[in-house]
N, C-alpha and C positions, 0 to 999 in steps of 0.2 A: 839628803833624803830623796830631793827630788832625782836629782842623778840617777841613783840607784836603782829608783823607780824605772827610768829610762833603757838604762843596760839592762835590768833585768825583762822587760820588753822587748828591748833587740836581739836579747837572746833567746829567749821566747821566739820572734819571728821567725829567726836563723834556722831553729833547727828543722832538719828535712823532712822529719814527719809531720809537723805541724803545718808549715809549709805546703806539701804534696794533701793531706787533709785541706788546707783551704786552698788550695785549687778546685778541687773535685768540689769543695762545696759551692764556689764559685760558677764551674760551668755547668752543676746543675741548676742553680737557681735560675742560669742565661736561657738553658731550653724548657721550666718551667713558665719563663719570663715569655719566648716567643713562639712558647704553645697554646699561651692562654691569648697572646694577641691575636694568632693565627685564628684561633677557636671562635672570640668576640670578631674579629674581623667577618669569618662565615658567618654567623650568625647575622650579623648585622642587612649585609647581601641579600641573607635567605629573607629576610624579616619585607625588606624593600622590594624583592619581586615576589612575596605574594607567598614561599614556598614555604611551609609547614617544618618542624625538623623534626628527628625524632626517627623510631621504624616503628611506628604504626603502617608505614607504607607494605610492611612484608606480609599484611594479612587481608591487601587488596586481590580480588578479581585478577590472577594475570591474564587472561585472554590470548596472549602467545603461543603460536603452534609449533612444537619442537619436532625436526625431521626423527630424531633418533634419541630417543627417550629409555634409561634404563630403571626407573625410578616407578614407574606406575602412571608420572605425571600426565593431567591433561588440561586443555585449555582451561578447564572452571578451577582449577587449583588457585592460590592463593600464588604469590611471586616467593615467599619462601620454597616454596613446591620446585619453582623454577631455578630459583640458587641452586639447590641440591642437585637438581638436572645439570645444571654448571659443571661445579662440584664433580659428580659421580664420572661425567663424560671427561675433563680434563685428571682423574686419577687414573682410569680407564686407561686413556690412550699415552700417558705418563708411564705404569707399572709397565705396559708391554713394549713400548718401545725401549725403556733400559735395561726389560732383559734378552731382549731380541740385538739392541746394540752390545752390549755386553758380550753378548755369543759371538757377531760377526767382528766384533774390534777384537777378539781375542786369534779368532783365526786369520783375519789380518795381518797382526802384529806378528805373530807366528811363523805365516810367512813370509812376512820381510825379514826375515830372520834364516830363511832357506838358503841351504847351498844350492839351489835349480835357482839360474838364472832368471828366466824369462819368469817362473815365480813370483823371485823375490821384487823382478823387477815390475809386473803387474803391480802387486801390492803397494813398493812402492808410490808407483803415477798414481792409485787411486786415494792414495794418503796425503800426496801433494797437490791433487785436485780439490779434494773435499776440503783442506785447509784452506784453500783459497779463494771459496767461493761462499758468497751470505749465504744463508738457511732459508731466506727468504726464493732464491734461484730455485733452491731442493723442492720448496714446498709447492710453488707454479709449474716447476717441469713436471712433476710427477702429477699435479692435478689437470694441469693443460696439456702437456705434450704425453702423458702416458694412458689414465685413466680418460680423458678425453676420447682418445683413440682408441677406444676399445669396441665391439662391433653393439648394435643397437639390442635389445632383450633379445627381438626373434632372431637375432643371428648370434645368441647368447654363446659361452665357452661355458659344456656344460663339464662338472668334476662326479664323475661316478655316478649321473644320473639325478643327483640332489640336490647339487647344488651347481649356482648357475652365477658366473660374473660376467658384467656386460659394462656400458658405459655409465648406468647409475646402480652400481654398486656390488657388493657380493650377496646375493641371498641364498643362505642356508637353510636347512632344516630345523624346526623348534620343536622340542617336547611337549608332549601333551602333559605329563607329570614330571616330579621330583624325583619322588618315593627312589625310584630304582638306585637314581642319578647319587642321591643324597648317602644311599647306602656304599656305593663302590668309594664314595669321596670319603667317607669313615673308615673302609677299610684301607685306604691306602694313607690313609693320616695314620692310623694302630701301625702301619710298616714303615714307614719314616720312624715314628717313635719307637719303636722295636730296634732297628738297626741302629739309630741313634745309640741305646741303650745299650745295646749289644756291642757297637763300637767302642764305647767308654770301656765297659767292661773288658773285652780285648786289649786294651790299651793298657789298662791297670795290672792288669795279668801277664803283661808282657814286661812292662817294667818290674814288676815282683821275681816272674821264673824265668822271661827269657824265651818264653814257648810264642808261639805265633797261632793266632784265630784265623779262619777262613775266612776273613773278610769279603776278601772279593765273591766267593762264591754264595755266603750268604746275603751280601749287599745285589748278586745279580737276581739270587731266588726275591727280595723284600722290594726293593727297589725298579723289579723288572719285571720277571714274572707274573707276580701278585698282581701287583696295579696293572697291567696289560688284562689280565684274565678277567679281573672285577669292570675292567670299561669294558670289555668286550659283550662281560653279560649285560652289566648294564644298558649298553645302546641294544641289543638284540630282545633284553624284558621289554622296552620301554616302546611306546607309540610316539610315529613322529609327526608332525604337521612337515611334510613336504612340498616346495615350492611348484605351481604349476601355473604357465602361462596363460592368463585370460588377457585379452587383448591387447594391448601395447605394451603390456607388462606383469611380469608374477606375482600371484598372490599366493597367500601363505608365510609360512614359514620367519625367520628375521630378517631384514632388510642392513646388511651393513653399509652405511653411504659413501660413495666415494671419498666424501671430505676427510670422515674417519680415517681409510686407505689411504691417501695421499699424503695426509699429516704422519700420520704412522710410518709412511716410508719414506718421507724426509728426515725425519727424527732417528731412524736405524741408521740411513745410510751415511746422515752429515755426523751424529758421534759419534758413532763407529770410528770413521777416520781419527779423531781424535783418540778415543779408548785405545785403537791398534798402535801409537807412537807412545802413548803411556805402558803398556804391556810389552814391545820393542826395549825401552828404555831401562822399565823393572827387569825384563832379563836379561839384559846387557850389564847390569848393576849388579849382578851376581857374581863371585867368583871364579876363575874358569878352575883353580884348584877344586872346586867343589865338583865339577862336572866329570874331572880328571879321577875325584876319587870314586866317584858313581861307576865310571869306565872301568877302573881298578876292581871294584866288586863284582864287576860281570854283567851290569846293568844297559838292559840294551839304550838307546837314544829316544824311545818315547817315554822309557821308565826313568829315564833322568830326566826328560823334561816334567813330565808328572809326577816325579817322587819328591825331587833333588831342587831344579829348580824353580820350578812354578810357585811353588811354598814360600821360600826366600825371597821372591821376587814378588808376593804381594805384600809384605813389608814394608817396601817405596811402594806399590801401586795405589795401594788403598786411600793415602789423603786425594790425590791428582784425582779418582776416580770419584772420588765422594764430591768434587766440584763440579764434574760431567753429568753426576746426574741431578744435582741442582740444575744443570744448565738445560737437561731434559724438560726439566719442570717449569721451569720460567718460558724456555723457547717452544711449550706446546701454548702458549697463549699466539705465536703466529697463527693458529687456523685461523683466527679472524679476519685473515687476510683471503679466504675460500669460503668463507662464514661456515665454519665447523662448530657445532654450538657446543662450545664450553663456556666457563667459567665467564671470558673475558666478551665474549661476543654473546652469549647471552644476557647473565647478569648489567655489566660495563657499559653494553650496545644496546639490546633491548628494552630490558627494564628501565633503565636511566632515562633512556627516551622516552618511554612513559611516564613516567614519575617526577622525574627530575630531581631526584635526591640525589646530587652527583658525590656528595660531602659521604653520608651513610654507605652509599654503594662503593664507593671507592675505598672506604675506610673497611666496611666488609670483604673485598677481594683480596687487599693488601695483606687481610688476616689470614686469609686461608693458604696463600702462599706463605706466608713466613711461618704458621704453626705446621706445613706441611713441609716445607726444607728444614728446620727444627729435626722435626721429627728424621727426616733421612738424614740428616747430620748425626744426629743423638746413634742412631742405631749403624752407622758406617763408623762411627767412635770407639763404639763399644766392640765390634769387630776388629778395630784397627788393636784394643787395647789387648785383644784374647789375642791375635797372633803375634802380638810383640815379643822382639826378641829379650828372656828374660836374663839380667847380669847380676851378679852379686856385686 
């Protein structure tokens, strides 16, 4: 009896489900086991020097004065005020730097791909530069050796009379209202959604008869036309606050700080090099029969690259690219190193050093990046899955 009790035990153990089930229960109990140490450990720390835990801390007084504030914030605000400031400026200079990278890795990659020599060979050296060199190089040369250098306010480089960049910063033009602003930004949302809709439709109607929609020419009337016409009225309806020089420097208008500029053009120009050897590699992955039959139909060489191959070729691009722009997002915490106030140099830096909640503020930061790469993961996903190739 007893025996059997036994084998049927071992063989219980044995099987691989059961098995793989008590692993997994296994190593979670292990990082439930050294979260709860880790958690009682902080605590204990915080309890012995004096500090409070908790975020009752985010509805203090912050007192911190932010060079470039898009938030409304001001020193009497609470330090939640201040996260968001974090926050708002590290999305900020994140969204624009990956599609401003994005743009020039593509024409990079492009042409390293050139039959023009000194082209392709340009491209090349600037692809084999930027791999070889930290981000941390990009981010001092462009703050110190470029933006440094630029002439003092009164000897400003002014752009059309409005705007005026110097050695602290670009100052533009601000509106005095929305109203105009908010209406051109609706009408050209209704033409995106138009064309959208108008393309599906085309598409369906093509697959049904065979007949071709004028895409292009009504993608250049929704797409071009419209939106050009609508901002034109709108900046012409709308009053501006333009910048004008009072004594050592311009008042008015927004002030964008150099830190912003500098961070921003270390971030375009170091992944760019990377994006352009992924977009290289995607159309190199392509087939050259496919280019061959493009050639065969009459298709000139930028309608296959735009028709034919760029299509195919973000198939492989799309996982590689969805890590570059994590790595945008992670690598715009370098400003800290020019105190660019984001996320990491304000919250991280600032507040901590007030407060001392190092436990909360850190566990706060860590959130915002991982629900914010999440988020670009989840929606580069669903991308990746709408242009997959589909097989039976």
């Amino acid at each position: 009896m007893i025996e059997a009790g036994v084998s049927s035990f071992l063989s219980f153990i044995n099987d691989k489900r059961v098995r793989d089930w008590l692993y997994q229960i296994a190593v979670v109990v292990l990082l439930v086991g050294l979260t709860i140490f880790f958690v009682r450990n902080a605590s204990e720390n915080m309890v012995k020097a004096g500090i409070a835990s908790g975020f009752g801390f985010l509805w203090r007084t912050s007192g911190i004065e932010v060079p470039f504030v898009l938030t409304g914030y001001t020193q009497a605000d609470n330090i939640l005020g201040l996260f968001w400031v974090g926050v708002a400026n590290t999305m900020l200079v994140t969204v624009i730097a990956i599609i401003l990278a994005t743009a020039l890795g593509f024409v990079v990659g492009i042409a390293r791909l050139s039959s023009h020599w000194l082209l392709s060979t340009i491209a090349g050296a600037y692809i084999e530069f930027v791999r070889n060199i930290p981000l941390l190089f990009f981010v001092l040369f462009w703050y110190f050796g470029v933006i440094a250098a630029l002439p003092a306010p009164r000897q400003s480089i002014g752009l059309f009379g409005v705007a005026f960049l110097n050695n602290r910063g670009l100052t533009i033009p601000l509106p005095d209202g929305m109203d105009n602003l908010r209406i051109a930004g609706l009408i050209i949302l209704a033409c995106v959604l138009a064309y959208a809709a108008f393309h599906v439709w085309a598409r369906k109607r093509q697959e049904r008869t065979g007949l071709h929609a004028p895409t292009l020419r009504v993608g250049l009337v929704l797409l071009l036309a419209v939106p050009v016409l609508a901002l034109t009225w709108a900046v012409l309806a709308t009053r501006w606050d333009v910048p004008v020089l009072r004594g050592f420097n311009y008042r008015g208008g927004f002030a964008v700080i150099p830190e912003f500029v500098a961070l921003l053009a270390a971030l375009v120009t170091y992944t760019a090099g990377f994006i352009a050897e992924i977009v290289r590699g995607g159309i190199q992955s392509v087939s050259h029969g496919q280019t061959e039959a493009g050639s065969a139909l009459g298709l000139r060489s930028g309608q296959i690259l735009r028709l034919v191959t760029i299509p195919q070729a973000l198939r492989v691009m799309i996982p590689p690219l969805t890590n570059q722009y994590l790595n945008v997002l992670k690598n715009s915490s370098f400003g800290a190193a020019i105190a660019y106030p984001d996320l990491v140099s304000l919250f991280m830096g600032s507040a901590l050093n007030n407060t001392g909640q190092a436990i909360e503020i850190i566990a706060m930061t860590l959130a915002v990046y991982l629900v914010i790469g999440l988020a670009v993961s989840a929606i580069m996903n669903w991308y990746n899955a709408r242009i997959a190739l589909v097989t039976r």
